[in-house]
C-alpha positions as CSV (number, residue, x, y, z in Angstrom):
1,X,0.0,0.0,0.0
2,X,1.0,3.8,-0.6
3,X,2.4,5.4,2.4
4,X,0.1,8.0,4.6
5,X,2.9,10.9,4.1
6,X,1.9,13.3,1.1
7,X,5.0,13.4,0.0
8,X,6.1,9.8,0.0
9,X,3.4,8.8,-1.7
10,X,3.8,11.0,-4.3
11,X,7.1,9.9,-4.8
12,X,5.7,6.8,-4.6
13,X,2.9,7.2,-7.6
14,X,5.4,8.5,-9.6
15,X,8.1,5.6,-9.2
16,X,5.2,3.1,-10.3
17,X,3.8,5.6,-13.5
18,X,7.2,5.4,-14.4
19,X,7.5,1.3,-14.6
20,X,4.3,0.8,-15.6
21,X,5.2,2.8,-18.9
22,X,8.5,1.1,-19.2
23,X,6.7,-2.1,-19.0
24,X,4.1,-1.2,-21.4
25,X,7.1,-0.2,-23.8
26,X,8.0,-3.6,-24.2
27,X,6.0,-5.8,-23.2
28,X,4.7,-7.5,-26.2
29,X,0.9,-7.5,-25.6
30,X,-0.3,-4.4,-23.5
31,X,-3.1,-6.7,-22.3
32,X,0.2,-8.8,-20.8
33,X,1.7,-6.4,-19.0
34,X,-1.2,-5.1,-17.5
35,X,-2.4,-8.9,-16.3
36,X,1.5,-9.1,-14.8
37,X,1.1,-5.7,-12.9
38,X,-2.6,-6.1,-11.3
39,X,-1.9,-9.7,-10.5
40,X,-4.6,-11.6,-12.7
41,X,-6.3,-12.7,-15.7
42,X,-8.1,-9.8,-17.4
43,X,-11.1,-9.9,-19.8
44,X,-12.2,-7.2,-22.1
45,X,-15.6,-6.2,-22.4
46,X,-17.1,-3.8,-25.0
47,X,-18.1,-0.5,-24.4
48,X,-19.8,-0.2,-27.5
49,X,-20.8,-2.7,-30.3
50,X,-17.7,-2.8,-32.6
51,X,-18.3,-1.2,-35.9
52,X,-17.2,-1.0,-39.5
53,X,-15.7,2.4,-40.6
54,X,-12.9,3.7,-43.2
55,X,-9.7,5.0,-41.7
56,X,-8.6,9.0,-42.6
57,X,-5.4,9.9,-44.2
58,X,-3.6,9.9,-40.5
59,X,-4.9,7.1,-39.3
60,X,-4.0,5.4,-43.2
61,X,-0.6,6.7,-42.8
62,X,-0.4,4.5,-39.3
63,X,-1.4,1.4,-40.9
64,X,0.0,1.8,-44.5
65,X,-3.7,1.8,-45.7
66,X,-4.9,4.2,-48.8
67,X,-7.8,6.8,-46.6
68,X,-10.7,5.3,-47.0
69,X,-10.4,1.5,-46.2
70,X,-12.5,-0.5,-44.0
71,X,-11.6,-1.4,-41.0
72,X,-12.7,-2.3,-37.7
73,X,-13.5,-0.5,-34.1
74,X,-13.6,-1.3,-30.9
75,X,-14.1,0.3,-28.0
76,X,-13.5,-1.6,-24.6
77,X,-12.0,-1.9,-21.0
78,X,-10.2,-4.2,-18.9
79,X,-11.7,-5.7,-16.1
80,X,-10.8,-8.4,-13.6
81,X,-12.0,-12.2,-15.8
82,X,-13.8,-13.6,-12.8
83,X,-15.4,-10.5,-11.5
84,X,-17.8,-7.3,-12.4
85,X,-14.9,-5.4,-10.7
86,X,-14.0,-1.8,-11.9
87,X,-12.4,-0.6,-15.3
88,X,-8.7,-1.2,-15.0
89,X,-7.8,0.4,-18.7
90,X,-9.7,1.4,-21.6
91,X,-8.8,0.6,-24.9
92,X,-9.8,1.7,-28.7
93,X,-8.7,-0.1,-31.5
94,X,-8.4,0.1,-35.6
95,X,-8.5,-3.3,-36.9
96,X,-7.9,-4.3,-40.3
97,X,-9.1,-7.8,-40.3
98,X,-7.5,-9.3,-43.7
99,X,-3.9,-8.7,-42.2
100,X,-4.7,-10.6,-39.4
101,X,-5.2,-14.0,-40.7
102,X,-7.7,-15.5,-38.5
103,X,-9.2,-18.7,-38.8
104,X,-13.3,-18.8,-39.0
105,X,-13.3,-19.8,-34.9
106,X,-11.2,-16.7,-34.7
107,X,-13.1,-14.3,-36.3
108,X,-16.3,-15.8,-34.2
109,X,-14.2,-14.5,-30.7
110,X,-13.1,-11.3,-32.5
111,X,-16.9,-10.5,-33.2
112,X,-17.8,-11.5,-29.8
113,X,-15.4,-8.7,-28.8
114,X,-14.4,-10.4,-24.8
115,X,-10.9,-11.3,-26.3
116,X,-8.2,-9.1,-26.6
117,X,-6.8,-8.6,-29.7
118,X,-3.4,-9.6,-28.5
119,X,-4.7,-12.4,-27.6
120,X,-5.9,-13.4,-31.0
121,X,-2.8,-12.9,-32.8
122,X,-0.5,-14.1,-30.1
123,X,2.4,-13.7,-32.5
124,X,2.0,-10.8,-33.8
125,X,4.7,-8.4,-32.5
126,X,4.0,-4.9,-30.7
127,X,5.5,-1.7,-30.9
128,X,5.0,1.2,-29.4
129,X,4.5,4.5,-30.1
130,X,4.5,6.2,-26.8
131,X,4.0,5.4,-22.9
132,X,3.4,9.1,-21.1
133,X,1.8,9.8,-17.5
134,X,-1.3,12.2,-18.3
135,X,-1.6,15.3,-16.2
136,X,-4.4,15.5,-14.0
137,X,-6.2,14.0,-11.0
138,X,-5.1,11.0,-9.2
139,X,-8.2,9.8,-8.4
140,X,-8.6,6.5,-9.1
141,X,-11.0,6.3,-12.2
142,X,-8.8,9.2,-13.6
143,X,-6.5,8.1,-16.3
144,X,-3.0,7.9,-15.8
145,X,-1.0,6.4,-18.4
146,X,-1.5,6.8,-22.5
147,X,0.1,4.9,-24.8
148,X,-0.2,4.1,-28.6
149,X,0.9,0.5,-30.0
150,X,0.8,-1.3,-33.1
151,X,0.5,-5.1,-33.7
152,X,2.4,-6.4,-37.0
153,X,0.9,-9.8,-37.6
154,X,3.7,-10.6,-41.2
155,X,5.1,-7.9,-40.6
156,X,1.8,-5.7,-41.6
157,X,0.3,-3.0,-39.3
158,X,-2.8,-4.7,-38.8
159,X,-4.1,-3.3,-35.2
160,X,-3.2,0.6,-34.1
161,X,-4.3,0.5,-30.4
162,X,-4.6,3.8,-28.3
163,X,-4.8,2.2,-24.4
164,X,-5.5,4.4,-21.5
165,X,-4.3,2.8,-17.6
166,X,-6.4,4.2,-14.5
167,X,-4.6,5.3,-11.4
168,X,-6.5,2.4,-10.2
169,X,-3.9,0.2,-11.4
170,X,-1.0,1.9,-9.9
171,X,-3.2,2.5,-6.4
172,X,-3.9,-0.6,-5.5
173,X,-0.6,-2.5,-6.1
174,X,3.0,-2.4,-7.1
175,X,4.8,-5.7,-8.1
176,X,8.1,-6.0,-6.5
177,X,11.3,-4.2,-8.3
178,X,13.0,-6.3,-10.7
179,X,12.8,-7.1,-14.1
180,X,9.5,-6.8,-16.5
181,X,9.6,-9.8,-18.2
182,X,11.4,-12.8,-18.0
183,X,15.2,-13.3,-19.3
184,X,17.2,-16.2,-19.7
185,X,19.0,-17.7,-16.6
186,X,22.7,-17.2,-17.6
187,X,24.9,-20.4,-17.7
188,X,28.0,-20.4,-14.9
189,X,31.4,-20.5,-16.8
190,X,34.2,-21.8,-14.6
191,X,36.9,-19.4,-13.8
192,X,40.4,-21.4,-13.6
């Protein structure tokens, strides 16, 4: 838990804002990083039906799409998967579903819209744009962290993903310090 002292928890916020976006940095599925940090399984759950629409020049640009092509978008949040507990991130997404290569029971749990993305297209890698604390209140529904990724199933900008983290996140708990994701154990090399 945060300490009671104003300024130590301050300190404290900003030490885990600070991780949190260096984990979401690279981490290769946001929804993965975010499942390490809170300490359990997430689900996502729609905010709004998902919907066809054609990307804008900008947009285009991000996905190396002409303006004007269909793709998909969702709008959704985080939540705890065995609970009705509060929104943990929020997360908008332009999909364009011919990159992605799904199979037919894929494209069934994309259009049921409770599984991530990510989770989809497992392989795909992730980069990421950006990972900046947002100014504002640190109340916990407030949003805390931004960031902007894109998934590259074959190499292809398929998904361009704006996520948003609530302070809830970083409020309620802190993994211990040490490193993100795993690494490989190094190997002993006698020293004669």
């Amino acid at each position: 838990m945060i300490p009671l002292k104003p300024g130590a928890a301050a300190d404290e916020l900003t030490d885990r804002v600070a991780r949190l976006a260096r984990g979401i940095r690279v981490a290769p599925k946001f929804s993965t990083i975010l499942s390490w940090w809170t300490g359990y399984p997430l689900r996502r759950v729609p905010v709004e039906a998902d919907r066809l629409d054609v990307v804008d020049e900008h947009e285009g640009m991000l996905l190396s799409l002409p303006a004007g092509t269909e793709v998909l978008r969702r709008n959704g949040v985080f939540v705890p998967l065995n609970a009705d507990g509060p929104h943990l991130a929020s997360i908008k997404s332009l999909i364009h579903v011919p990159r992605l290569g799904l199979t037919p029971e894929q494209l069934v749990l994309l259009r049921d819209g409770a599984v991530p993305i990510g989770e989809l297209i497992p392989d795909a890698p992730r980069g990421t744009h950006y990972a900046i604390e947002i100014d504002g209140p640190r109340e916990p529904q407030a949003p805390a962290i931004m960031s902007r990724g894109t998934l590259y199933p074959g190499g292809m900008p398929a998904v361009l993903a704006d996520e948003i983290v609530f302070w809830r996140v970083l409020r309620d708990r802190a993994p211990q310090h040490g490193a993100l994701l795993p690494r490989p154990v190094p190997t002993s090399v006698p020293v004669w």
